[in-house]
DRENTOR-438315 format. One record per residue (C-alpha): x, y, z. Coordinates in steps of 0.1 Angstrom, whole numbers, padded with zeros to 4 digits, always signed. Example, Ala and Ser with C-alpha at 12.3 -4.5 7.8 and 13.67 -1.06 7.14 Angstrom:
REM residues 2
+0123-0045+0078
+0137-0011+0071
This chain:
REM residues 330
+0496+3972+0587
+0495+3954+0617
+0463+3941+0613
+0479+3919+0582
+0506+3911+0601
+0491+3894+0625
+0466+3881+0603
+0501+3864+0590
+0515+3851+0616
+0484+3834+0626
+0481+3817+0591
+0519+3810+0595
+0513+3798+0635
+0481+3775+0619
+0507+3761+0592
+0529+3751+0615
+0505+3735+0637
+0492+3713+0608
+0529+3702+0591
+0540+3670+0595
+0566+3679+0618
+0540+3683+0644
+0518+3656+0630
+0511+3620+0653
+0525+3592+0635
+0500+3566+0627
+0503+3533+0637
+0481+3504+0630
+0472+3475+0651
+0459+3450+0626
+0444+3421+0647
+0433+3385+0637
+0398+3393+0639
+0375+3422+0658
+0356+3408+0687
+0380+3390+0702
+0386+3397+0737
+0425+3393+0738
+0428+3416+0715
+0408+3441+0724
+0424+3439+0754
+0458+3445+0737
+0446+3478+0718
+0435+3488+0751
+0475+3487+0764
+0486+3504+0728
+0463+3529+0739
+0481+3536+0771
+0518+3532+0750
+0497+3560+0726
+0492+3586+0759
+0529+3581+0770
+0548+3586+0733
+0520+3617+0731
+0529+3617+0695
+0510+3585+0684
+0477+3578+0671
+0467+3537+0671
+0445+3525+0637
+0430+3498+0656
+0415+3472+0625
+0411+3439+0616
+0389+3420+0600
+0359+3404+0606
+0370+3369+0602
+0402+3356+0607
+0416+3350+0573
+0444+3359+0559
+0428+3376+0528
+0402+3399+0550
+0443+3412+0568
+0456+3417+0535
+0423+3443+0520
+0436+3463+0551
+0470+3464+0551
+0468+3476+0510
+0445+3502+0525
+0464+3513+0556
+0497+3518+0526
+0475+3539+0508
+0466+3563+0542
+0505+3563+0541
+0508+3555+0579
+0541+3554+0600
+0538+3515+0610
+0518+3483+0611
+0519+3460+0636
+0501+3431+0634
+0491+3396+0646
+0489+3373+0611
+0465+3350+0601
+0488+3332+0576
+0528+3337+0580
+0534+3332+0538
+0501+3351+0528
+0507+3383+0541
+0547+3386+0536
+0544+3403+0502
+0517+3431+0509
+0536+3440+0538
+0567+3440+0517
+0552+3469+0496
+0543+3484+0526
+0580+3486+0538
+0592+3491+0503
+0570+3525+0508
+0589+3535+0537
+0568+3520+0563
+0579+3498+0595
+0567+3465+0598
+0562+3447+0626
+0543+3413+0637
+0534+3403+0673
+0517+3372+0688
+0516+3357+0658
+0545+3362+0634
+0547+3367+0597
+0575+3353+0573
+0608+3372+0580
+0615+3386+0548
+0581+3404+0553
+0586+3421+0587
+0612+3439+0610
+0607+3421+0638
+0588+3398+0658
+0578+3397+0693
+0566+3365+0704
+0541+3375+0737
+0564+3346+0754
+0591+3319+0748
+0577+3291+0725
+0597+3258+0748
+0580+3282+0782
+0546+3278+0761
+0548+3240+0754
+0559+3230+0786
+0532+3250+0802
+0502+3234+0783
+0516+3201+0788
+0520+3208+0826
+0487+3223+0833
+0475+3189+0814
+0493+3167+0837
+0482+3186+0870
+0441+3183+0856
+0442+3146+0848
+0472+3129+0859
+0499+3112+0841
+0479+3088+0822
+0450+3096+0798
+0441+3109+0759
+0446+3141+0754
+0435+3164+0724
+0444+3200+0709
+0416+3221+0697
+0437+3253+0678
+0429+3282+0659
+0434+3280+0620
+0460+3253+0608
+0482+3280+0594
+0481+3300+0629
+0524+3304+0630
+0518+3306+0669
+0499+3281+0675
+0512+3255+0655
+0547+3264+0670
+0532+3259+0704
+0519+3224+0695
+0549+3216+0682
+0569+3223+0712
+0540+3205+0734
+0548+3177+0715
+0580+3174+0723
+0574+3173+0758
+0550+3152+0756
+0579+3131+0739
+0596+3132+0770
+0596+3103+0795
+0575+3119+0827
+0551+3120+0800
+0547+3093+0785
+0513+3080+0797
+0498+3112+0778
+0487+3101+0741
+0483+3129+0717
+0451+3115+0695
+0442+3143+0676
+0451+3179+0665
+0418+3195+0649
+0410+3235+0641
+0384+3260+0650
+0397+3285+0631
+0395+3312+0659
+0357+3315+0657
+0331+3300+0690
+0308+3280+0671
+0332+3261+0647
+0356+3254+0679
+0330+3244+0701
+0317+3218+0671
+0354+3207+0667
+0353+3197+0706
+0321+3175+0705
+0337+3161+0673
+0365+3151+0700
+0335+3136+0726
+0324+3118+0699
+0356+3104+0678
+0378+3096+0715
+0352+3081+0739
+0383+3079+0763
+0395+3113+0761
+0403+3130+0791
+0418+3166+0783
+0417+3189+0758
+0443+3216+0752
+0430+3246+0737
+0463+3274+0727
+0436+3300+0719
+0412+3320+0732
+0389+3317+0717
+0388+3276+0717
+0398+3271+0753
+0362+3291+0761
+0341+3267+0737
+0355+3239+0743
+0349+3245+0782
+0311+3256+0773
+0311+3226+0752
+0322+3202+0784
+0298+3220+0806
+0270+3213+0780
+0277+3177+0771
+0278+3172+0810
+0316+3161+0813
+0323+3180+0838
+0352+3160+0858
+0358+3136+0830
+0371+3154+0807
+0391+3187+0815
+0403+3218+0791
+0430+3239+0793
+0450+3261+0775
+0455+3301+0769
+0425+3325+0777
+0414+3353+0793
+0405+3353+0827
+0370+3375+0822
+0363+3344+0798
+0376+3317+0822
+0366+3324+0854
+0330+3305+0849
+0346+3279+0836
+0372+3277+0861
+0341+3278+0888
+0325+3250+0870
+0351+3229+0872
+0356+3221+0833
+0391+3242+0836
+0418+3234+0865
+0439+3262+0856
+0446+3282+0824
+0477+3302+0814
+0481+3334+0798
+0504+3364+0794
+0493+3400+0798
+0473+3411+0766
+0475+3447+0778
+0512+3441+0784
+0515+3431+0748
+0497+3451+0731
+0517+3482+0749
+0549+3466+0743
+0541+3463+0705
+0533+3499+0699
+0567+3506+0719
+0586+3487+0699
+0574+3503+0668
+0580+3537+0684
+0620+3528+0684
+0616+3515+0646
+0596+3549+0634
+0621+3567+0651
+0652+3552+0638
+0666+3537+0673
+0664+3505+0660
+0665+3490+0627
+0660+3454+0633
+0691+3438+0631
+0705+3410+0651
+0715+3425+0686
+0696+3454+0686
+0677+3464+0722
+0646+3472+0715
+0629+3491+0748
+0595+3480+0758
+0586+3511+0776
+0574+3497+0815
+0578+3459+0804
+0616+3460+0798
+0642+3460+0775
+0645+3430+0746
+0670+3421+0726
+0666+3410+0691
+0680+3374+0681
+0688+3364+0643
+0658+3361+0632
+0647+3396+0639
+0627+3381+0672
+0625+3386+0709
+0601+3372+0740
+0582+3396+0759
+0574+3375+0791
+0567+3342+0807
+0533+3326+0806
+0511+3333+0840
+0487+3301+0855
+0453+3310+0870
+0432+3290+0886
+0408+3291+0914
+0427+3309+0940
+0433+3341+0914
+0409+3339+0884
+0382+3363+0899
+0406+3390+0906
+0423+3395+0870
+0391+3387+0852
+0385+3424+0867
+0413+3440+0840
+0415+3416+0814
């Protein structure tokens, strides 16, 4: 007799172990595309967001390229593993609004970062900084390489990037602005997030603008090629790049004197911040209505505006004199 009854309560103990109440909610982090450095460097801080909820397990995934139909295969595959969240970084803001609409219909929290998706087809946004902080930023880093005269280019990521082209837009309006006027925006042109294309796209630009003296790169992924592609073309101190990267991908570029400076928030920071954010949706705290405070965990508190969006940070410049020591973490 009490051989079965303790022969119960361990099947009753390994029951309980195994039900959902004790079970790690799943969220994913879908990313523009795998390989990418900011992003891996962003799982990396939902990772450490993962250890201090204790009861969440990151899906990291994305696909191979960055379109917007490789994010959409996943995101009907991560509503059939049923998980408690996606957060993700879109490829195309329209595209992907009506699979994740199913997802929420089925009960699971949505939630875009870096770059948004359409409102109706998330819960909230959180931009990695303030879009006017962003513009002004690329435009002054511009000014500080080559002056206040001179033709300037953007090299971006894909053309329906909802971060980027907000980031141009608001570039453009400083450049509008009359400190700036001796900068001439010639050309906007796409590398669609991937090396080879972007660092085409920039000796298009060497080609097409003989006179060109900067180009401004709001990814990545473009602001590496298109400092590889200076350094190879030899136009080194005639024509500078800047932009948003990594510091681990900059800091050569930085030493060979293609880049000035380079700005960037803290991938890590963001990609923590995300997975804390969806922590306060899964759990209720928040539902993603104008007002609400949504708590970032170490990086702060937020607060939602009407469109279901908040900032995490300001944009950080490197250059010389502090390149080498963050290219260490990031």
């Amino acid at each position: 007799m009490k051989k079965q009854l303790k022969t119960l309560l361990t099947i009753a103990l390994s029951a309980a172990l195994v039900s959902p109440a004790f079970a790690a909610d799943k969220i994913a982090l879908v990313v523009k595309s795998l390989g990418n450095g900011f992003f891996d460097a962003a799982n990396q801080g939902a990772q450490e967001a993962a250890k201090e909820l204790k009861n969440v397990e990151i899906i990291y995934t994305g696909p191979a390229k960055a379109t917007a139909e490789g994010q959409i295969e996943i995101v009907n595959s991560l509503i059939a593993q049923k998980v408690s969240a996606i957060v993700i970084s879109a490829n195309d803001p329209d595209a992907l609004a009506p699979v994740l609409k199913r997802a929420m219909d089925r009960g699971i929290k949505v939630l875009s970062f870096d770059s948004g998706v359409r409102k109706d087809g998330r819960m909230m946004h959180l931009n990695p900084s303030s879009n006017p902080l962003i513009g002004e930023k690329l435009v002054k880093m511009t000014a500080d390489a080559i002056g206040s005269t001179g033709e300037v280019a953007v090299l971006s990521a894909t053309a329906q990037a909802t971060n980027q082209n907000i980031w141009i837009d608001e570039a453009k309006k400083v450049l509008a602005q009359p400190a700036y006027k001796g900068l001439k925006l010639v050309s906007v042109v796409y590398g669609d997030d991937q090396t080879d294309k972007s660092y085409r796209e920039a000796q298009g630009l060497f080609k097409s603008y003989p006179n060109l003296k900067a180009i401004i790169a709001p990814t990545t992924v473009g602001v590496a090629a298109a400092a590889k592609a200076v350094q190879d073309e030899k136009k080194v101190g005639s024509i500078y790049v800047t932009g948003l990267g990594l510091p681990s991908e900059m800091a050569g570029h930085v030493k060979s004197g293609a880049v000035k400076s380079f700005a960037i928030w803290n991938p890590i920071d963001l990609g923590y911040s995300s997975i804390m954010a969806a922590s306060q949706f899964i759990s209720g705290k928040v539902t993603g209505k104008a007002g609400d405070k949504v708590s970032l965990g170490r990086v702060g508190t937020v607060t939602l505006d009407a469109n279901g969006e908040a900032a995490m940070s300001e944009p950080f410049t490197y250059d010389a004199s502090n390149v080498e020591k963050f290219a260490k973490f990031f």
